[in-house]
C-alpha positions in Angstrom: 15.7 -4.9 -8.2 14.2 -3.2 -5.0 10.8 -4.8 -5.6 12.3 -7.8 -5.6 14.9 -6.8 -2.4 11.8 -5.3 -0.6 9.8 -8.6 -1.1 12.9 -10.5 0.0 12.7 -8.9 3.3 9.2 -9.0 3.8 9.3 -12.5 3.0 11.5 -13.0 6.1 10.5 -11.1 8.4 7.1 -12.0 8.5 7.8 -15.4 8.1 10.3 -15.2 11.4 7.3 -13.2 13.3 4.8 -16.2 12.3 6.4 -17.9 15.4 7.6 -15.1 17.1 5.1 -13.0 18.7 7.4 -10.5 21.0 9.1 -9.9 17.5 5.7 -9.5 16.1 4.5 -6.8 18.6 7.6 -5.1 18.8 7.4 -4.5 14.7 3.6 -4.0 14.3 1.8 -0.9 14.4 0.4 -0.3 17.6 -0.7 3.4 17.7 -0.8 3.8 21.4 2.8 3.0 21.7 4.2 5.1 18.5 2.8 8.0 20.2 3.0 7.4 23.7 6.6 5.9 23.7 7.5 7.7 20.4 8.3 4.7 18.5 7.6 5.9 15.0 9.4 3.3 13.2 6.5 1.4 14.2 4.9 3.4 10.9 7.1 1.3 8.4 8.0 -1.9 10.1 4.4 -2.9 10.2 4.6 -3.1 6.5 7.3 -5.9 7.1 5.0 -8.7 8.7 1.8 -10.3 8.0 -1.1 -11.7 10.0 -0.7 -15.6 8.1 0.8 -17.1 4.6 -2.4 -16.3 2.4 -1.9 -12.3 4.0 1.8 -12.3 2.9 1.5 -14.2 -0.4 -1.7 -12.1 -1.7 0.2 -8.8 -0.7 3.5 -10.2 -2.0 2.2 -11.3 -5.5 0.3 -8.2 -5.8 3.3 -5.8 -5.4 5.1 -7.8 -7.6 2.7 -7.8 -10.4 2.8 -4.2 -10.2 5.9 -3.3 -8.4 8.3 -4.3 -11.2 6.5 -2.3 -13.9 6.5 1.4 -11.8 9.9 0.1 -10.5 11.1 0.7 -14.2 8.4 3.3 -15.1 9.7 5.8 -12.5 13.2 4.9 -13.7 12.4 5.6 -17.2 10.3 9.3 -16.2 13.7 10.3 -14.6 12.6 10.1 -11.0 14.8 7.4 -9.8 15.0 4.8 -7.1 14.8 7.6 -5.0 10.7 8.4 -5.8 9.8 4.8 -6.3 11.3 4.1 -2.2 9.1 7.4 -1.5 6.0 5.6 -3.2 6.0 2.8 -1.3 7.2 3.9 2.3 5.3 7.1 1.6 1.8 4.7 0.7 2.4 2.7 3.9 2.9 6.0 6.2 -0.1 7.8 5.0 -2.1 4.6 4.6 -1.2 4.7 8.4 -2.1 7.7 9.6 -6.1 7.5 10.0 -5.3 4.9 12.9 -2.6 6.5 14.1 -5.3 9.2 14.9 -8.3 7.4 15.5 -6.5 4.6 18.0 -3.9 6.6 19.2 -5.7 6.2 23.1 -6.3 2.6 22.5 -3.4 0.2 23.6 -5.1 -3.0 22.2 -5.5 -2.0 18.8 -2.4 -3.3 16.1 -2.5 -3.0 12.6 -0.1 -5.0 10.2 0.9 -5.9 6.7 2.0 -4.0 3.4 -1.5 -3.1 2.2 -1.0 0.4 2.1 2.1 0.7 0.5 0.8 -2.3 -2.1 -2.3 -0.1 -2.7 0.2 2.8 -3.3 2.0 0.5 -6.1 -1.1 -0.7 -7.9 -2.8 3.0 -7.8 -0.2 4.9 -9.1 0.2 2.1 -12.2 -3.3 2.7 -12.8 -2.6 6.6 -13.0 -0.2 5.7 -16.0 -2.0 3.3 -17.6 -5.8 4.2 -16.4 -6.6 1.7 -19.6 -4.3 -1.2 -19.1 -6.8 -4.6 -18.1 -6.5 -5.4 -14.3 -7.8 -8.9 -13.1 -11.5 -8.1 -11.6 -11.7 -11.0 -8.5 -8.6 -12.3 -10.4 -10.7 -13.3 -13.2 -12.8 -10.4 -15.3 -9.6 -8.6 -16.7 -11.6 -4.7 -16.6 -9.8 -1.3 -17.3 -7.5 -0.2 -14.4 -9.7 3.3 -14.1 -12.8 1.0 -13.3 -11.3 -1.5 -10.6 -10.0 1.5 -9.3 -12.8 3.3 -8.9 -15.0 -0.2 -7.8 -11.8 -0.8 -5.4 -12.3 2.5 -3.6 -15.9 2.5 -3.5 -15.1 -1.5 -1.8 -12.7 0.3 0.9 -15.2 2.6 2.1 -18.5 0.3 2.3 -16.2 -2.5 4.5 -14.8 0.2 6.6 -17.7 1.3 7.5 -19.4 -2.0 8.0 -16.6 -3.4 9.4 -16.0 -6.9 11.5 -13.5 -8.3 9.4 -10.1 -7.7 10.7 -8.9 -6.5 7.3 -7.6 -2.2 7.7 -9.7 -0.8 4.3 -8.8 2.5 5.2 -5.1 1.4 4.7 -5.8 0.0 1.7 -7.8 3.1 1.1 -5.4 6.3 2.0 -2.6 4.1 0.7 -4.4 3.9 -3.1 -5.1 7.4 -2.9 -1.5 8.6 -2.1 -0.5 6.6 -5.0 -2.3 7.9 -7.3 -1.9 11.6 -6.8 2.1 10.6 -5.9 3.3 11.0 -9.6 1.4 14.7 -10.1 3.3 15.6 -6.7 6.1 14.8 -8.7 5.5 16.5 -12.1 2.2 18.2 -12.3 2.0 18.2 -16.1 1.1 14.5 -15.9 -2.1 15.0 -14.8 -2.6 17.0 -18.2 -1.4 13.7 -19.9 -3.4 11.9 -17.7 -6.7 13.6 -18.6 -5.9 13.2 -22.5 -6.5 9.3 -21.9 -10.1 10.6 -21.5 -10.4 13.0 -24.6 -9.8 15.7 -22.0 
């Protein structure tokens, strides 16, 4: 129910800030003005809007591919709604936090979209089920450890080489906070974790 009630919102907003742009600046993550004006919200509304329809949809469809599954795996470990809303804001904070840094003295830089916090999702599904097939390029179905590993190696190279308008170290930070979110929660997992490997 709040995957679905998360998309919902997403869904609208970014859709009402594709012809909006004052909307769209006033909601996106702009470093230089969440520190120098203190507008921190600016850390979780960017999640809400997207640069253009393919942005929203591939972020959208992603989250709930994944989203409804640890939506009902947290529930079913005991954690709650409460951990899952952590997961997700939590992803998209931290997945925001390298720019806040690195761009905080830079007034032109904006970063958007629910990357980090979708990262977060699919990252922390993989930490439960490191063996479950995930759609390679949507097509080669490969273990979830793998494409994880291939999908943070990915993140790294294209930050680095950069010049594609797309934040990989969002996607990056986000994925990582994802997966260690569910040993922050109950350490013994990890041990349980490991034992998928014979270890």
């Amino acid at each position: 129910m709040i995957t679905y009630i998360i998309i919902g919102i997403t869904v609208v907003l970014s859709y009402i800030c594709f012809g909006n742009q004052a909307l769209f600046m006033k909601l996106a993550l702009i470093p230089y003005r969440a520190v120098k004006d203190n507008e921190w919200y600016r850390l979780i509304t960017h999640g809400f809007i997207h640069a253009d329809m393919t942005h929203l949809l591939v972020n959208m469809f992603t989250f709930w591919s994944f989203g409804t599954y640890m939506e009902q795996t947290y529930k079913y470990m005991g954690f709650g709604n409460g951990a899952y809303l952590v997961l997700y804001f939590g992803g998209m904070i931290v997945a925001s936090v390298y720019d806040l840094v690195k761009h905080r003295n830079d007034p032109y830089y904006v970063s958007i979209g629910a990357s980090g916090a979708v990262s977060a999702v699919l990252f922390s599904s993989i930490f439960f089920d490191p063996w479950g097939k995930i759609l390679f390029f949507a097509v080669l179905p490969i273990p979830g450890i793998l494409f994880g590993v291939l999908y943070l190696v990915y993140c790294q190279y294209m930050s680095k080489r950069g010049g594609d308008n797309i934040n990989h170290n969002a996607h990056f930070y986000g994925a990582v906070f994802g997966f260690i979110f569910p040993i922050l929660l109950e350490p013994s997992l990890l041990r349980i974790f490991l034992s998928r490997f014979g270890l």
